[in-house]
C-alpha positions as CSV (number, residue, x, y, z in Angstrom):
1,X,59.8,-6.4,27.7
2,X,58.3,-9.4,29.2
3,X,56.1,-9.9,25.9
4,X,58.8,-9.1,23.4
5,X,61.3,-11.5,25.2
6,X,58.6,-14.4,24.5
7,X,57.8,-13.2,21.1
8,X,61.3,-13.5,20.0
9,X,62.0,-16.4,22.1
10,X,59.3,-18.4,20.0
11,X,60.7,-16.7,17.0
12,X,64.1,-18.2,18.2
13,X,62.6,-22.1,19.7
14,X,64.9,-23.9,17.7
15,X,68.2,-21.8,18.0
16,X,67.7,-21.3,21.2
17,X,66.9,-25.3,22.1
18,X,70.2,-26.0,19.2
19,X,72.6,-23.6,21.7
20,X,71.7,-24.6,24.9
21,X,72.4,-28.4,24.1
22,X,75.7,-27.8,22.9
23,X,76.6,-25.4,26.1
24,X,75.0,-28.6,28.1
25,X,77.4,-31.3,26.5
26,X,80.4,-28.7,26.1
27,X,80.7,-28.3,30.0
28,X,79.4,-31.1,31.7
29,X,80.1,-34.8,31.2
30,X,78.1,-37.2,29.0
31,X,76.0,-38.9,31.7
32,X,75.5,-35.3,33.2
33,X,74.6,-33.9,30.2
34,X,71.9,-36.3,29.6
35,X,70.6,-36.0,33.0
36,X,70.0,-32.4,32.6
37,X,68.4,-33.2,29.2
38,X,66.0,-35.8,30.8
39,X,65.3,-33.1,33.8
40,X,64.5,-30.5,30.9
41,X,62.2,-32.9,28.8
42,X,60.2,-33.7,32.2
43,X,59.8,-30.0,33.1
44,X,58.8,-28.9,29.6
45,X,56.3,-32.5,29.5
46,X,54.6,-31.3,33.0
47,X,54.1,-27.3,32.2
48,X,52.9,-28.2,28.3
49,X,50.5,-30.3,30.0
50,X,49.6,-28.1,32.8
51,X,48.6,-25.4,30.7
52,X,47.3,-26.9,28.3
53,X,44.8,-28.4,30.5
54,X,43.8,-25.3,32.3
55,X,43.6,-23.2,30.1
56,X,41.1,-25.8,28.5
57,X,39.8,-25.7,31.6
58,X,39.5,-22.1,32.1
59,X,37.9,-21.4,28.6
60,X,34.6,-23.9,29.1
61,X,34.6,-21.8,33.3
62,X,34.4,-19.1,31.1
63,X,31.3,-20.2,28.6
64,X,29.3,-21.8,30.9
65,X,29.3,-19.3,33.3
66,X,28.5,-16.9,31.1
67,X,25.5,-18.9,29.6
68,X,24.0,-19.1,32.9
69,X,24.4,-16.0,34.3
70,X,22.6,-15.0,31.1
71,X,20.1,-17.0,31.6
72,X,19.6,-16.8,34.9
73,X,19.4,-12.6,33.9
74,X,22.6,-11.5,36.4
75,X,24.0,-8.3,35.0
76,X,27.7,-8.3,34.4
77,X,27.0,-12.1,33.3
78,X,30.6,-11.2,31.2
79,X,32.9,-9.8,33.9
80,X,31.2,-12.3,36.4
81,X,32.2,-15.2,34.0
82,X,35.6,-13.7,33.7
83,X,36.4,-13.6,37.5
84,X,35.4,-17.2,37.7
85,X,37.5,-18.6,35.0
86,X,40.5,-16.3,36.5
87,X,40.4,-18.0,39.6
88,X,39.7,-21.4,38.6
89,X,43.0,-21.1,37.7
90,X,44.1,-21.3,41.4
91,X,43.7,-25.3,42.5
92,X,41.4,-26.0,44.8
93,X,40.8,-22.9,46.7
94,X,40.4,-20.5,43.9
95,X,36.9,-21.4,42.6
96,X,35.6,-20.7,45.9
97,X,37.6,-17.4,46.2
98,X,35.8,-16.8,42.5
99,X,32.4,-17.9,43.7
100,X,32.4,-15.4,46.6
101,X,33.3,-11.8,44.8
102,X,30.6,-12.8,42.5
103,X,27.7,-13.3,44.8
104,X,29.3,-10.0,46.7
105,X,29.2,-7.9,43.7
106,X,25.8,-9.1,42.9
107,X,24.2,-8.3,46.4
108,X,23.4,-4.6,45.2
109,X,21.4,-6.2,42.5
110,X,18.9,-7.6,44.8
111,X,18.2,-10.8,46.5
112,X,17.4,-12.8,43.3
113,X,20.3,-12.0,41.3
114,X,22.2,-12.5,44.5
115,X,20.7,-16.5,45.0
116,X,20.9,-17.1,41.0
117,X,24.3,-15.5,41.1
118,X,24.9,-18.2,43.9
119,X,23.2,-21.0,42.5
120,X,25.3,-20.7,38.8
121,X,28.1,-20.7,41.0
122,X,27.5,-23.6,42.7
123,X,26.2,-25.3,39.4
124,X,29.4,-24.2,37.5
125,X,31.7,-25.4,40.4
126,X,29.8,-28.9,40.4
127,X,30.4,-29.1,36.9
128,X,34.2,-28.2,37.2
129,X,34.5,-30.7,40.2
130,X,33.1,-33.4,38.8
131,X,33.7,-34.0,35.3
132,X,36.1,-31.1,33.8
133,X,38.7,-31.1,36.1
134,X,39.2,-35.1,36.7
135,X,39.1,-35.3,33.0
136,X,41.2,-32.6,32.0
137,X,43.5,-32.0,34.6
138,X,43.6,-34.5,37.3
139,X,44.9,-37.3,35.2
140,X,47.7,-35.0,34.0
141,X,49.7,-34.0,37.7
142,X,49.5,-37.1,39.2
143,X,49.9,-35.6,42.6
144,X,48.1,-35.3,45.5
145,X,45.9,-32.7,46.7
146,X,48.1,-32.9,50.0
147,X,51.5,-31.9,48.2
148,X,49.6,-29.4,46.1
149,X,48.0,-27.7,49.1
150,X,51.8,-27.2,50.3
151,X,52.9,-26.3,47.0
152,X,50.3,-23.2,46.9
153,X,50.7,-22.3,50.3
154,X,54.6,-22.1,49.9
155,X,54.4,-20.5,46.6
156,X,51.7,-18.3,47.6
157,X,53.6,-17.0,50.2
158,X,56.7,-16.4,47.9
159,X,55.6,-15.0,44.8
160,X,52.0,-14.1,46.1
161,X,49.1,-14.4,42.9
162,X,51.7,-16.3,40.7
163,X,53.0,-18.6,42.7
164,X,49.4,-19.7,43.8
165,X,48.3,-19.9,39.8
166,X,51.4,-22.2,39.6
167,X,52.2,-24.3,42.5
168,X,50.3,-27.2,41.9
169,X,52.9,-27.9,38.7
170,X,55.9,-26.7,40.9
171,X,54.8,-29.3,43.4
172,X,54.5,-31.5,40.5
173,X,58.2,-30.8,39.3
174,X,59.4,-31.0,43.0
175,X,58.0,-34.4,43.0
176,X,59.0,-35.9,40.2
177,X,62.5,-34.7,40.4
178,X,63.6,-35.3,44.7
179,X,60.9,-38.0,45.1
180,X,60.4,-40.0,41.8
181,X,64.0,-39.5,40.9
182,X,66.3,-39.0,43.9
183,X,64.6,-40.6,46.5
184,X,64.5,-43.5,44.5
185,X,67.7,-44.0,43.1
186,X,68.9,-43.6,46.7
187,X,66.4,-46.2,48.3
188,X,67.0,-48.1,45.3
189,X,71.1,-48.2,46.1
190,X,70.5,-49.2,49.3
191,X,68.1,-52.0,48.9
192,X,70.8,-53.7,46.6
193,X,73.5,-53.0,49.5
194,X,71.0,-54.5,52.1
195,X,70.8,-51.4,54.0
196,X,67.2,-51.3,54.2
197,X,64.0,-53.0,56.4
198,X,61.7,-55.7,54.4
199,X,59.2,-53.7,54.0
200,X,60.7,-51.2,52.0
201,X,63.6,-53.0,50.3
202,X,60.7,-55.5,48.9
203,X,60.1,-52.8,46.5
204,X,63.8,-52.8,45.1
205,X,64.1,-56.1,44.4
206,X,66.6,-56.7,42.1
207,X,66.0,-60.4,39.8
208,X,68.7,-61.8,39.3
209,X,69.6,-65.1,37.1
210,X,70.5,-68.7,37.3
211,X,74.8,-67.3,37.3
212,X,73.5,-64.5,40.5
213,X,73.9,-61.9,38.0
């Protein structure tokens, strides 16, 4: 059902997009309406992105694992590929997770497909650490591996493989909409009222003109 839903939901994109606008603006008031439009454009900017970018990501795990496990002469070089770019898909910790089946399932090949096994896994992760995943996904989140450590631990724990596959982008959402937006509208009201310490109104500073206006 799930992949008939999203078949016709593409089929439907436009209708679909056309109806819920006009619910939006039929039951809520202008400036609420476009609020809920701007929250909807930065949700559907964050997971195009995210995707996008891992699943970019995922694909050149995917081939360059596979090259070196065939050249290093691992068996399973394809299924071993496939479990790392699977979980590369998890930030941070699920590489590492990947790394270790694979050298486990090739212990009962020996001790040298066991350290080659080991050593394309570290190669591959260097790779992904250093050049793949700053370039294709860090610069999209912009968060920090702080709030997306919390998002994966709290998702983890609430929708178990799914949630760990996407809480880096729901940490990402959570930011941008309580911290980017909320947090600064409210320390921005404040700062105009004088309700704040220097430190912090300084960055509300509202300029003003010759009139005080």
């Amino acid at each position: 059902m799930g992949v008939m839903i999203s078949v016709y939901l593409l089929i439907e994109k436009d209708n679909c997009i056309k109806a819920m606008k006009r619910i939006n603006y039929a039951i809520f008031p202008r400036k609420r309406a476009e609020s809920v439009m701007w929250g909807a454009g930065q949700i559907n900017l964050i997971l195009r992105q995210y995707i996008s970018g891992k699943l970019l990501q995922a694909l050149i795990i995917l081939v360059t694992s596979y090259i070196l496990f065939l050249i290093a002469g691992v068996e399973y070089a394809i299924l071993l590929a496939v479990i790392m770019a699977i979980m590369n898909m998890i930030p941070y910790i699920g590489p590492w997770i990947g790394g270790i089946v694979v050298v486990f399932i090739s212990i009962p090949q020996g001790l040298y497909p066991t350290l080659a096994s080991l050593v394309c896994v570290l190669a591959v992760q260097a790779l992904d650490n250093w050049f793949v995943g700053p370039k294709i996904v860090g610069g999209r989140m912009g968060a920090s591996p702080l709030l997306v450590l919390a998002g994966l631990c709290i998702c983890g724990g609430l929708f178990g493989l799914p949630g760990m596959i996407l809480g880096d982008v729901l940490a990402v959402i959570f930011k941008v909409f309580f911290y980017d937006r909320f947090i600064n509208n409210k320390l921005k009201n404040k700062a105009e009222k004088g309700l704040l310490p220097g430190e912090i109104s300084d960055e509300y500073v509202v300029e003003t003109d010759e009139n005080g206006k």
